[in-house]
Phi, psi and omega in degrees: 000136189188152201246100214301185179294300193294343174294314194288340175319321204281289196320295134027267184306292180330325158309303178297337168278024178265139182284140178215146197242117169062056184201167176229139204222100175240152205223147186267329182283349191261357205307157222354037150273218204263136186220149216220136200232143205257074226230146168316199173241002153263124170228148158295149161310122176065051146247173191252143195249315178172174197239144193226105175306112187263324191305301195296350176282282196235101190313305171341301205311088195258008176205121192253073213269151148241159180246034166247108162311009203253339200217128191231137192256122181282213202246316166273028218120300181280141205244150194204157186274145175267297214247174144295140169236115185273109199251130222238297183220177183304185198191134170240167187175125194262148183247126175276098178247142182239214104256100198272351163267341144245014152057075166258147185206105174251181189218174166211131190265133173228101177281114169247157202206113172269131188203144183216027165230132166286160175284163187285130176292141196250132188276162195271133155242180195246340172270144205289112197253178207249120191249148179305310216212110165247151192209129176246328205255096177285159184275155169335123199246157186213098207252133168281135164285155183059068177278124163289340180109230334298176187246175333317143163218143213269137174242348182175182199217118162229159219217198130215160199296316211274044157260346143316332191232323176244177159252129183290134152246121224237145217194128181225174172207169237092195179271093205134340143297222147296339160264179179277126357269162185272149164069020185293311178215144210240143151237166177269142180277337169284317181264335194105342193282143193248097162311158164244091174298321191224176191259143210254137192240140214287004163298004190223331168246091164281314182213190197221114155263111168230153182266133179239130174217157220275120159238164147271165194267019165249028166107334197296138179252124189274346192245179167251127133024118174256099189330169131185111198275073148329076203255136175280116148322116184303128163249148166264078201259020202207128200278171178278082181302108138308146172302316167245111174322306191239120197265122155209152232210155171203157188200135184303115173347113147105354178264177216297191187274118162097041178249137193297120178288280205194180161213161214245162190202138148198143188278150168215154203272303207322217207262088171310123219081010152208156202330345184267358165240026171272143166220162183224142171280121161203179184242140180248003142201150137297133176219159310347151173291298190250155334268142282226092192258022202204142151210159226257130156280115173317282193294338197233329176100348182270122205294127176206130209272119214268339179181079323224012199242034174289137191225153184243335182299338202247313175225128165237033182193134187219151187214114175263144171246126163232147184241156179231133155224138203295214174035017161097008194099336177299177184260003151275012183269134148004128137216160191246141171240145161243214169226159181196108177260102191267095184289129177279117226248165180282150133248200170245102171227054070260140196275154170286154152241174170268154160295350192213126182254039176190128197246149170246129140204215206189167206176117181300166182276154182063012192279128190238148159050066168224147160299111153216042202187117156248160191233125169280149148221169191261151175202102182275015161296180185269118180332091165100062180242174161267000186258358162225032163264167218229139146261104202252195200176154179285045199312303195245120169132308187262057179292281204323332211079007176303329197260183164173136172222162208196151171247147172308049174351342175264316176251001205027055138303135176244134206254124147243153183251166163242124199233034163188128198287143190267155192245118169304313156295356156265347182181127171247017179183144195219140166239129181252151146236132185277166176223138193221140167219175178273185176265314173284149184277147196302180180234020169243139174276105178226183160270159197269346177271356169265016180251352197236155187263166161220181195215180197243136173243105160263083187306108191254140175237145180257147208257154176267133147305120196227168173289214190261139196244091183277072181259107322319205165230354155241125158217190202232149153196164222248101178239162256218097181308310149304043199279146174263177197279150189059062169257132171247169204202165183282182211242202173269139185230128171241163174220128175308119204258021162280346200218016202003077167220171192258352190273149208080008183245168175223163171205157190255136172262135197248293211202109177227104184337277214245027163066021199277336198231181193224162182228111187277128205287330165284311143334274221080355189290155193249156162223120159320165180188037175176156135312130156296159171179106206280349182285349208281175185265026193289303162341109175253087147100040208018105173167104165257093174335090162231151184285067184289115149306138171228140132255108166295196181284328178261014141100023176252126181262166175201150174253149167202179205255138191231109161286052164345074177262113182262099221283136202309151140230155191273105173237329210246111159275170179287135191244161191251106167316282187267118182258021187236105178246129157270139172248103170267108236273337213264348180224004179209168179227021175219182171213138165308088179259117182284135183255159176202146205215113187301349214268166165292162183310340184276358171244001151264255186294143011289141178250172172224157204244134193235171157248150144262131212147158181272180185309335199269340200291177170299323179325301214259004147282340190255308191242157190216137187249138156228144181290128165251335154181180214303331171240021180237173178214148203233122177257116192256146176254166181205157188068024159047079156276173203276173181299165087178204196262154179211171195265137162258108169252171190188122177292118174239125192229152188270161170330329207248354156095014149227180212204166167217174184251131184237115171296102033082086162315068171272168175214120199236112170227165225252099192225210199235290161224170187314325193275344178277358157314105177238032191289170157295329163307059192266128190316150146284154170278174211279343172272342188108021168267172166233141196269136190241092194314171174280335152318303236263338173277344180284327172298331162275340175276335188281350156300309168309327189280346203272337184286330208288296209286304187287296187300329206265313172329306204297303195320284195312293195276345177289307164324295177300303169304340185289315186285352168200088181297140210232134200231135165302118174307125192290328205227064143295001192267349215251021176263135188275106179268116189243127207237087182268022176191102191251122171087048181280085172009105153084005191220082180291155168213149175241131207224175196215140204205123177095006208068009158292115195258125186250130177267130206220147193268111264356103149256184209259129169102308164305010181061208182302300195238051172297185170262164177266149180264158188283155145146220215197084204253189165280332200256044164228167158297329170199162198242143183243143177232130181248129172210137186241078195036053132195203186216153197223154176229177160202139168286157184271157151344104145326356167290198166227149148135174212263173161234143189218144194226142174249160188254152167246145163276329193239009147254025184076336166349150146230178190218109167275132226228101199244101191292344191288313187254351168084033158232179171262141169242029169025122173275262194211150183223026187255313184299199170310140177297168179291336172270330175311273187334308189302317178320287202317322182272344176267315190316298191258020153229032183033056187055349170333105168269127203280111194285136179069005164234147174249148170262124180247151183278151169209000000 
């Protein structure tokens, strides 16, 4: 598509007639040339008239003059009225940009032109008519925002070539259009000419992309679709809003000059990056007014402090108005004000005083935990703070502790009490000096004894008619342990602390452990009344303790404590606590005996340690002593004696030659350590019992169980015999005894021939008291055969183990003895006597005795 020369001419010209109300027209070919801006015909004083690109003219440019005083030029442009303007006809005025640093200097010519008629719509023809100027790519179209009109109002003409040859139809579609919003903008359909009906406002609408397109009047579009942007031109219609009305901020007394308050914010709707949103800050009154204490950052909002004299005693609260305004501050810009309230915050830069600097009171003697004194201060910080709540302290007076003062959490008062009693006769006035400080530490580098104030207390104490006085409450004296009885020696002394004398009071003993001693009643002096015994556990520390009552005439009383040191005599020879020493004989071959002597030390150690016994004896063949230092000894065996226990005794004698004999458990077993010792022997404990390894009780209960076990047999074979009593076979002579194995070691066996039956306790199969069966097993050692015209066995133990048989002599009895099950079994206690049997077996085996077997009568 292309465009003769006389078309774009035309077009061109057209440009420059297009009207704008309040809209700006800047051309990049034009640029510091003629730049032509389109205005009512009133303009007010301080109105934005339209924007003149100055960058693209002079980039440079650090100085902006204009040269109708009636119109004043900003830094981005915008050209805006100093006066009221009447516009009659057009009006010129040149914009001066400079460098005052290499004093480069350009202009720009600016035509403003009042015109209030649109152009005449040009009617469709069918033949080509001859245009200044066609055009499809229009230049950037532009609408001031919030625009007076009038409307419709034209903003440009697009056109296409081939509307030389056909007839064309122009058409458009978007937002603003056919979208929301609707019917905002119109093109004509014959001319092209493109409308604004109303006015836009551009915070809500910035800018419009609409499409424009060409048609013929049989549908054909000769063009591609045309882009076309609209853009709204920024008014500065929208004031700069704080974030807050009321601003409130707090700062510490006394800080330095330029320390940060708070900072301030405020928003503006307009267009952002240029002058209708740049805002500035400032304050524009104080209060109090003077003196003048804040100051404000134009570009940022933040609030800082002018001067280091903020006193919160003196102003503790300041209230600022402040305003933010747009276009940078200029004075014709938008602006808003808020409030910003600055609380001054305490420190503690005063200390308390007392109101008074020196207080009298009084207090009886013997008084406890009672008050008797409040003390006041002054604190001009703020009130029920840590910088005026008061600490107060004893400095001076109260080495003893009698005192103690606190403060009154209500009143911050400081309450001293007396919290241990003062005695009149020892001191009948006392001086204190108190002290006050804050809970917070002052906020000056100071001493600490030039922040705090102090003051003088004087206690006068009043004196009590009082009882009997147990002054010390511990005392002492000295007695002989082998003092014999009734020996007397002094005693506990109280004293009346009006006369310091002892007389009139009497005592009593309250506690005497082990009753040794009597208390003269008139005294307080003591009488043995038993033998001593400084070894005794009564002794706390060598001092045996009793509790004398003093009483006066009126029947006011004190206790005290009578210390009793009972000076040591050597009655005690030395003893070996542990007397049962194990020796494991495979890792050690001595043991470590220690000695002790109940006596005090000058009558104990060094000890020496002896066996006893003569020279010749086993003690002193068997054992051996060596000394390891004054109370221990080392006892050794020598000539490898055999494992169990044995008795040691060893003399142990003290410095002083006396000694005693301590009989000595030892056991030499054969272990690893003491606790794997498993002789039979078990030592006794220290009462005479006998103490019993875990071995030696499990051997006794399987004894027991084994007696338990012999008695149920017994029990069992007396039964079973009552009930099918057994008669000796008359013609046993004629029975055969067959010996297949002889002397087979340890394994008897009792058998039955003939119907002889031996009755056995669990045999197998048979219940408790079954019979044993005939044959021939394996698991014995060898089979006894009886034979009466056939032949008959009897088995061995099903087992392992011996079968045995006892004979009784004197009820006739026999008793078998079964190693398999661990009882005795009662054979028969009914038949032939034992001699009969005996006759009968020698006549027919010729005394002959069968070695390893018994025969039983049944």
């Amino acid at each position: 598509m292309a465009a003769a020369p006389a078309t774009r001419a035309r077009s061109g010209a057209l440009c420059r007639q297009l009207l704008l109300t309040l809209t700006i027209f800047t051309f990049a070919c034009d640029a510091c040339k003629k730049v032509i801006l389109h205005v009512p015909s009133n303009l007010d004083a301080e109105t934005f008239v339209g924007r003149v690109n100055l960058k693209e003219c002079f980039k440079s440019a650090n100085l902006i003059h204009s040269s109708d005083p009636d119109f004043q030029i900003l830094e981005d442009g915008s050209v805006y009225t100093t006066n009221a303007v009447l516009f009659t006809s057009k009006r010129h005025f040149t914009i001066s940009l400079s460098n005052t640093e290499n004093h480069e200097e350009k202009k720009i010519h600016v035509l403003l032109e009042h015109q209030t008629k649109v152009l005449k719509q040009s009617h469709p023809k069918e033949k080509a008519l001859r245009r200044a100027k066609r055009r499809w790519a229009p230049i950037p179209c532009s609408v001031m925002e919030n625009s007076l009109g009038p409307f419709p109002l034209f903003l440009q003409q697009i056109e296409s070539d081939t509307a030389q040859n056909y007839t064309i139809y122009y058409s458009i579609s978007g937002p603003g259009v056919d979208q929301r919003p609707q019917n905002l903008f119109y093109i004509e359909r014959n001319t092209g000419n493109l409308y604004c009906t109303g006015p836009i406002d551009r915070e809500q609408y910035d800018s419009f992309e609409l499409v424009a397109f060409a048609t013929t009047q049989d549908g054909y579009s000769p063009e591609f679709p045309l882009p076309l942007v609209i853009k709204i031109e920024d008014e500065n219609d929208n004031f700069p809003i704080f974030t807050n009305s009321t601003y409130i901020f707090t700062i510490p007394e006394y800080s330095r000059v330029g320390s940060t308050v708070g900072q301030v914010c405020a928003t503006d709707l307009d267009e952002p990056g240029t002058l209708h949103t740049m805002l500035k800050y400032s304050i524009l009154e104080q209060f109090p007014v003077s003196p003048v204490m804040f100051f404000m950052h134009s570009s940022t909002g933040v609030i800082t402090t002018t001067s280091s004299q903020l006193n919160r005693e003196l102003v503790d609260k300041y209230q600022l108005k402040i305003k933010v305004q747009d276009m940078n501050g200029k004075p014709f810009g938008l602006q808003t004000t808020a409030t910003c309230i600055i609380y001054v915050d305490d420190v503690n830069d005063h200390w308390p005083t007392f109101t008074q600097t020196s207080y009298v009171t009084s207090v009886e003697e013997n008084t406890v935990d009672v008050e008797i004194l409040r003390v006041s201060v002054e604190d001009k910080d703020l009130i029920n703070t840590a910088n005026w709540r008061a600490n107060y302290t004893i400095l001076k007076g109260n080495e003893n502790g009698h005192f103690k003062i606190v403060t009154d959490p209500k009143t911050n008062e400081g309450v001293l009490c007396v919290v241990k009693p003062l005695n009149y006769e020892e001191r009948q006035q006392l001086t204190l000096q108190i002290g006050v400080v804050n809970e917070a530490p002052y906020f000056r580098e100071t001493t600490s004894r030039s922040a705090m104030s102090t003051a003088t207390v004087t206690v006068n104490v009043k004196n009590q008619d009082e009882g009997p006085e147990c002054t010390p409450p511990v005392q002492t004296v000295r007695i002989k342990e082998n003092a014999p009885v009734n020996t007397r020696s002094n005693g506990y002394k109280a004293y009346d602390p009006e006369t310091k004398s002892s007389s009139g009071i009497r005592y009593k003993k309250i506690n005497d452990p082990k009753g040794w001693f009597t208390v003269d009643e008139n005294t307080g002096s003591i009488t043995t009344f038993r033998l001593l015994d400084r070894e005794s556990e009564s002794m706390e520390n060598g001092l045996y303790k009793i509790t004398i009552l003093a009483t006066d005439k009126d029947g006011r009383s004190c206790t005290g404590t009578l210390g009793i040191i009972l000076e040591d005599v050597n009655d005690n020879g030395p003893l070996i606590l542990k007397q049962t020493l194990i020796i494991c004989k495979t890792v050690m071959s001595s043991a470590e005996i220690v000695a002790f002597d109940p006596d005090d030390p000058v009558n104990g150690p060094p000890f020496s340690f002896n066996l006893e016994g003569n020279s010749d004896s086993e003690a002193q063949r068997i054992w051996g002593l060596s000394q390891i230092n004054d109370t221990a000894a080392r006892l050794f065996y020598q000539n490898d004696p055999p494992f169990g226990p044995y008795t040691v005794n060893v003399r142990v004698t003290d410095k002083h030659g006396l000694s005693h004999i301590t009989p000595l458990n030892v056991i030499i077993c054969d272990c690893i350590t003491e606790n794997d010792c498993t002789l039979r022997f078990v030592p006794r404990t220290g009462n005479g019992g006998v103490k019993l390894g875990k071995w030696a009780i499990l051997a006794i209960l399987l004894g027991i169980a084994l007696l338990f076990c012999i008695l149920f047999t017994l029990v069992c074979g007396a039964t079973g015999a009552a009930k099918k009593p057994k008669a000796f076979p008359d013609d046993v002579t004629q029975q055969n005894l067959i010996v297949s194995n002889t002397e087979a070691p340890g394994d008897d066996k009792v058998y039955s021939a003939n119907g002889f039956t031996t009755q056995t306790v669990g045999s197998s199969g048979q219940g408790i008291c079954g019979t044993v069966g005939s044959g021939v097993k394996s698991g014995g050692q060898e089979t006894i055969e009886m034979v009466k015209g056939g032949q008959q066995t009897l088995e061995s133990c099903q087992g392992h183990g011996h079968h045995y048989t006892l004979e009784s002599c004197r009820g006739g009895g026999q008793y078998t003895l079964d190693s398999c099950r661990g009882g005795l079994v009662e054979v028969d206690s009914h038949g032939h006597t034992y001699s009969k049997w005996r006759n009968f077996t020698q006549t027919h085996l010729g005394e002959e005795p069968i070695r390893g077997h018994t025969l039983i009568k049944n």
